[in-house]
C-alpha positions, 0 to 999 in steps of 0.5 A: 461513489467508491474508488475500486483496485486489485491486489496481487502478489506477482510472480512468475507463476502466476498472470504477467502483472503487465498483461494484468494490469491492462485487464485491470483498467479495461474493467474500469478499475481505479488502481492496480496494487502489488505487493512486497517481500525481498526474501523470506528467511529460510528458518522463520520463527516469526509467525505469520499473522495470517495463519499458520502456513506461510504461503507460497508467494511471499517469497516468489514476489517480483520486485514492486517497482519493476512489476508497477513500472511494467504495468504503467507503460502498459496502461494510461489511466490505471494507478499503480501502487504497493499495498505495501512497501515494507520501508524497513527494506530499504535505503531511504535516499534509493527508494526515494529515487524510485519512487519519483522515477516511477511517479515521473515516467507514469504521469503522476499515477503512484499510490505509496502504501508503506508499512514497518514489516511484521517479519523479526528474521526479515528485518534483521536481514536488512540490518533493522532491529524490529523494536525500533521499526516504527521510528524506522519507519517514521524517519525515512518517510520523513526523509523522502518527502524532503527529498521529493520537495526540496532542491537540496534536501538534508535529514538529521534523525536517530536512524536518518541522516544526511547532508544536503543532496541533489536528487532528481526528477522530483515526482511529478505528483507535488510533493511526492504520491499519497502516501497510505499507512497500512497497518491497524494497530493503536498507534496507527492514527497518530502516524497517519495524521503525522506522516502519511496521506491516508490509511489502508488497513487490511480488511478483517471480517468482525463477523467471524469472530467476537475475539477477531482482533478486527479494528473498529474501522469507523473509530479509527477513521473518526479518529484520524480525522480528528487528529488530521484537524488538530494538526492544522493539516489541509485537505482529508486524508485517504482511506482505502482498505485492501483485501475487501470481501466480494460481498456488496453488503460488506462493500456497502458498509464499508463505503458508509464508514467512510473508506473511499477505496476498496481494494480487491485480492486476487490469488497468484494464479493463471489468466484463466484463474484470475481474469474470471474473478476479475470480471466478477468484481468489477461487475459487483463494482460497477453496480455498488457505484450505479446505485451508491 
């Protein structure tokens, strides 16, 4: 059996993520993920990976963490979490603080998805040169978690660095929440395996293109686990995928690979938008897990 979630980009044209998220647990689904972008710089170069035109809600998002704190007061069991938190965007010591405040108040239910960004503009208006984004990124995860699990936490890095602080509530969930790497390059399995709790790529469809660019997801869940093993690392990593084709032939798939997660995409839309497609994948998922 498979764990099955929904991601949207929340805004204010599109279904309250509170009144969303009640919907999303009445279906029987798992999680309930949101996603992430301060701004958009008005004079983009960078390309979007998706395709030529940028749409419309990578800039109209509601913060993540105000729409997920929204939506675990609204819900009991649903997880919440950002698929993906772009840690390029923030000041590790505040994000740590926000992260454990939303763990803390919604009984443990975070699921951190965290990536480096793929916007150059967007980071350099954070302050962030893109060239240095990984170990970026690398560093203030590190940060956090000492932050979430010990009483005086300090970090001495390159882009990091703090002397022993006070920072409480600890996240209710020990140590901090699963924290999911979202991004499929080459170097990914090894930040996984070093730093993170799972792997949550996007879904790309191989059988579109020979040349898609897709990754190999069974390698790539292979490798983590072995690089996991090497490490000494208690447990198995996560692995959850987002995006995922409402197709049961693809979902079976991709559970046989290995993925624990499957995580679903809505459009920024209206209730009567959204709610039909909702309906729709929990009936596919409810059946994949009635005959899995």
């Amino acid at each position: 059996m498979a764990d099955f979630g929904v991601l949207i980009f929340p805004t204010d044209y599109s279904i309250d993520p509170g009144d969303l998220a009640v919907e999303v647990e009445a279906r029987g689904f798992e999680s309930f993920f949101v996603t992430e972008h301060t701004h958009i710089p008005a004079s983009r170069v960078t390309p979007w990976p998706g395709g030529r035109e940028l749409p419309r809600e990578y800039w109209s998002t509601y913060d993540p963490y105000i729409a997920l704190a929204t939506a675990a007061a609204r819900t009991t069991t649903l997880r919440v979490g950002t698929g993906i938190t772009l840690v390029t965007e923030h000041n590790p010591i505040s994000l740590a603080k926000t992260i454990a405040s939303l763990d803390k108040l919604s009984g443990g239910r975070v699921v951190l998805g965290i990536g480096a960004g793929w916007n150059v503009e967007e980071m350099a208006n954070h302050g962030v040169d893109a060239s240095k984004r990984w170990p970026i990124t690398r560093e203030r995860v590190l940060a956090m978690r000492a932050i979430w699990s010990e009483s005086e936490p300090e970090f001495h890095g390159e882009h990091v660095n703090f002397d022993p602080i006070w920072s409480e509530p600890k996240p209710a969930s020990p140590g901090g929440p699963p924290i999911l790497l979202g991004a499929s390059s080459k170097f990914s399995f090894a930040r996984v395996a070093e730093y993170c709790d799972g792997w949550m790529p996007i879904f790309a469809d191989h059988d579109r293109s020979a040349a898609s660019g897709a990754p190999n997801y069974a390698q790539g869940i292979d490798t983590i686990k072995q690089l996991w093993a090497e490490r000494g690392r208690a447990g198995q990593p996560d692995f959850s995928i987002f995006g995922c084709p409402p197709k049961r032939n693809k979902l079976e798939s991709l559970v046989d690979m290995g993925f624990n997660r499957l995580i679903f995409g809505l459009p920024s839309a209206d209730a009567d938008t959204v709610l039909p497609l909702l309906d729709k994948y929990a009936e596919l998922a409810g059946s994949l897990n009635q005959t899995g």
